[in-house]
C-alpha positions in Angstrom: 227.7 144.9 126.4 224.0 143.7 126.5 222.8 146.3 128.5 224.8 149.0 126.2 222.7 147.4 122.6 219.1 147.3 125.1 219.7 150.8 125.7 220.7 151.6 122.4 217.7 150.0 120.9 215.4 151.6 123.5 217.1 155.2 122.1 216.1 154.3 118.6 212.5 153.6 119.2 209.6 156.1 118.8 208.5 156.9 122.4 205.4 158.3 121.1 204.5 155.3 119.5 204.9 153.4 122.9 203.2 155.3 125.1 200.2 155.3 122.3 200.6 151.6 122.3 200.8 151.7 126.0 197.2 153.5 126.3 196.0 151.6 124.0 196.7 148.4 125.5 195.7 149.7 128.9 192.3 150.8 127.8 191.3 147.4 126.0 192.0 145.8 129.4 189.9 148.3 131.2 187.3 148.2 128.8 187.4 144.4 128.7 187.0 144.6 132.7 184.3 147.1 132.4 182.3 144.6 129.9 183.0 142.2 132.2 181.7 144.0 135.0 178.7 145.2 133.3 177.7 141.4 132.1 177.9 140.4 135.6 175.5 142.8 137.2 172.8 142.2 134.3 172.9 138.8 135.0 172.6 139.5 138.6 169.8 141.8 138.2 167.9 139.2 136.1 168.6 136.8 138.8 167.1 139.7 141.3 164.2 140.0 139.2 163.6 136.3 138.6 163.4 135.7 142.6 161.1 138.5 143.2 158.8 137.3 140.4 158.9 133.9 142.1 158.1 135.6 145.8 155.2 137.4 144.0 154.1 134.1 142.5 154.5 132.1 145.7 152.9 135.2 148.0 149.9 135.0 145.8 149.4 131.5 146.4 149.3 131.9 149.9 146.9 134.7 149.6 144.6 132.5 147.9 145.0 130.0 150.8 144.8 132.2 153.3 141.4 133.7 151.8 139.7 130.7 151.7 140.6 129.5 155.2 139.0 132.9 156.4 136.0 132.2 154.6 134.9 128.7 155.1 136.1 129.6 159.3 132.8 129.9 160.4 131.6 126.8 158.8 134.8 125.0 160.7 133.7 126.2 164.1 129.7 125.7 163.0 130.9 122.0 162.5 132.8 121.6 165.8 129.9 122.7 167.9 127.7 120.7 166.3 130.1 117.8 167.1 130.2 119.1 170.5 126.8 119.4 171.0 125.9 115.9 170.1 128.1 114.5 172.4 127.1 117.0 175.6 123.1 116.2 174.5 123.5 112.6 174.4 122.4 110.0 176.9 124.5 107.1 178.1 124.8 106.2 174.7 126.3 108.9 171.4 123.8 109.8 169.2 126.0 109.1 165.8 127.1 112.0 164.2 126.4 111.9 160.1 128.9 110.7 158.1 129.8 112.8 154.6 131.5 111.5 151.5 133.2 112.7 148.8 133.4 111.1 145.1 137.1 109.4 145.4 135.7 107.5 148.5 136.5 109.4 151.4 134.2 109.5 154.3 134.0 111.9 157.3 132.6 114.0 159.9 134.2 116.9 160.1 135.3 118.9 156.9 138.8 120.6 157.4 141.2 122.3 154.6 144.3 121.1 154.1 146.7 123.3 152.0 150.1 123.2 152.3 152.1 126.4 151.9 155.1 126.3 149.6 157.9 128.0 150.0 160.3 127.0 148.0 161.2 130.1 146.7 162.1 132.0 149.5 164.8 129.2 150.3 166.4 129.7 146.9 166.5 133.1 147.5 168.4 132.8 150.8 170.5 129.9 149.2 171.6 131.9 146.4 171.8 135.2 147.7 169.9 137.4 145.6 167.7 138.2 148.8 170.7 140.1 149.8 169.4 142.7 147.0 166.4 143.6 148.7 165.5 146.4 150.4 165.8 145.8 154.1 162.6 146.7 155.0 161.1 144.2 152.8 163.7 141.7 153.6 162.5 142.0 157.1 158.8 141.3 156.4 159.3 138.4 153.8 161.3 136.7 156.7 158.6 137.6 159.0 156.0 136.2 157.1 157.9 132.6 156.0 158.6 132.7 159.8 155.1 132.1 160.2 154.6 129.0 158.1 156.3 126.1 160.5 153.8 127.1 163.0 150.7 126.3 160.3 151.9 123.4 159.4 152.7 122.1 162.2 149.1 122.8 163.6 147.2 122.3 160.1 148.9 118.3 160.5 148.0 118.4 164.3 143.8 118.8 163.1 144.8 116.6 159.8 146.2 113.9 162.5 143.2 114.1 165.0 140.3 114.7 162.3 139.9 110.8 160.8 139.6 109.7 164.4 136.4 112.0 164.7 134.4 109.4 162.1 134.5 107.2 165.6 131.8 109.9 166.4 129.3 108.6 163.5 128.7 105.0 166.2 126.7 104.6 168.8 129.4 104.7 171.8 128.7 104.5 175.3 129.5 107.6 177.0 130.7 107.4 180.6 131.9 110.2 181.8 135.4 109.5 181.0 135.1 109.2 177.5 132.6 112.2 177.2 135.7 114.4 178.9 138.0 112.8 176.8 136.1 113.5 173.2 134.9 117.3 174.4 138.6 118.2 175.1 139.8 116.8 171.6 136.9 118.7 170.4 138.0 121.7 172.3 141.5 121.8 171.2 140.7 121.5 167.5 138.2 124.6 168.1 141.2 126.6 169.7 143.6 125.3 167.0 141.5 126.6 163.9 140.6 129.5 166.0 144.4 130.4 166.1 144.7 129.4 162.8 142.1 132.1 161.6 144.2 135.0 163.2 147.4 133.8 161.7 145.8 133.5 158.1 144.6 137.5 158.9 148.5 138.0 159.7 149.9 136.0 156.0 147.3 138.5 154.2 148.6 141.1 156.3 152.5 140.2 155.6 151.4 140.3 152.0 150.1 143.5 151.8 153.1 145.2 153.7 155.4 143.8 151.2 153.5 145.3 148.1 153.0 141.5 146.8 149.2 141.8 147.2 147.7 139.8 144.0 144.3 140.4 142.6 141.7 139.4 144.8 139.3 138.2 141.8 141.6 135.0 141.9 141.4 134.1 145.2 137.4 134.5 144.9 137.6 131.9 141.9 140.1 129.6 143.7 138.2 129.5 146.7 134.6 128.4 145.4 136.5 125.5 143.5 137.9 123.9 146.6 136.3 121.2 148.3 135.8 122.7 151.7 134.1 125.9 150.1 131.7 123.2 148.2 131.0 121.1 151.3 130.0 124.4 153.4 127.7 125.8 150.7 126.0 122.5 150.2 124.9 121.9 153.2 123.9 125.8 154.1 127.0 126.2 156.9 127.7 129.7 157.4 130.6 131.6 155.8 132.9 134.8 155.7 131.8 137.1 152.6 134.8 137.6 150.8 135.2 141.2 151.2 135.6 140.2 154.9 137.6 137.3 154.9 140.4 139.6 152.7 140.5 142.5 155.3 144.5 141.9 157.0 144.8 141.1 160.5 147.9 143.1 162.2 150.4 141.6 163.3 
């Protein structure tokens, strides 16, 4: 008997009035799916956009680093062969080795940079995914070039670790052969360590440049003559890198 009504209630309705209500109803969902959809991949395209600003802004920075490493390198290597030569033109005793200082108190022999890349926003891209999003190519390269900054630091904290030991230089030590070997070859590995260091800087501009991220060199000019390092080699007439030269990319 239930069934019999159901069906003769079903007979009395407008079937055209259902199926209208039936589209209708359909098409709000797909519309509200579609909105839904379309929301999603704005905000994932800001979030594309926000991480490649971020690269840009943290690529540039190292660009500016990178410049003025290959500037003041000369003046590095001018200063370790001066060292160097001190201690191979000395007697039984060191001649002492002058000792510079800055205003905040800080005394040494040997002037060496010390910047530390960031790169904090290449791991929130990875962490969040919206690296994913960019062309493989360029994907590639950015992880080539972040690949590269372990290896700096590791060595920039190496010369940072050996370089307040070098003030030892500015005394009047006895030098048996022994310890004449033993300051040369610190010397030495410094020299090959910032020599190294010099090529890899060439490869970060290089990196750069290949992911179209190159910023405007007028910056790096301004940043550079700020920086201590730059100062300390102009002052005291060491030579330099012009800065045409030093922003020419090293292959990788």
């Amino acid at each position: 008997m239930i069934f019999k009504r159901a069906v003769a209630k079903l007979r009395a309705q407008d079937w055209v009035a259902i199926a209208i209500e039936l589209v209708i109803v359909t098409a709000g969902v797909l519309l509200a799916l579609a909105a839904q959809q379309w929301a999603e991949d704005r905000s994932w395209d800001r979030n594309v956009e926000a991480t490649r600003s971020a690269l840009r802004a943290e690529l540039a920075e190292h660009y500016d680093y990178a410049v003025e490493y290959r500037v003041i390198y000369p003046c590095l290597q001018a200063q370790i062969s001066r060292l160097r030569d001190r201690v191979l033109a000395s007697g039984s005793t060191l001649d002492p080795a002058p000792v510079f200082s800055e205003d905040y108190d800080l005394h040494y022999v040997l002037r060496l940079p010390g910047k530390i890349y960031p790169a904090d926003a290449w791991e929130a891209a990875v962490s969040d995914g919206t690296i994913r999003s960019f062309d493989p190519t360029l994907r590639r390269q950015l992880a080539g070039h972040y690949a590269l900054l372990p290896e700096m630091a590791e060595m920039n904290a190496e010369n940072n670790a050996v370089e307040p030991a070098f003030v030892a230089l500015a005394h009047r030590l006895p030098l048996d052969p022994g310890v004449r070997y033993a300051i040369i070859k610190d010397i030495e590995r410094i020299r090959g360590r910032l020599e190294y260091l010099d090529m890899i800087q060439g490869n970060v501009i290089d990196n750069i440049k290949k992911a179209g991220m190159l910023p405007a060199p007028e910056n790096a000019e301004r940043l550079t003559k700020r920086y201590g390092s730059y100062k300390f080699c102009k002052a005291h007439g060491l030579p330099m890198r012009s800065f045409k030269d030093a922003m020419q990319a090293v292959p990788n």
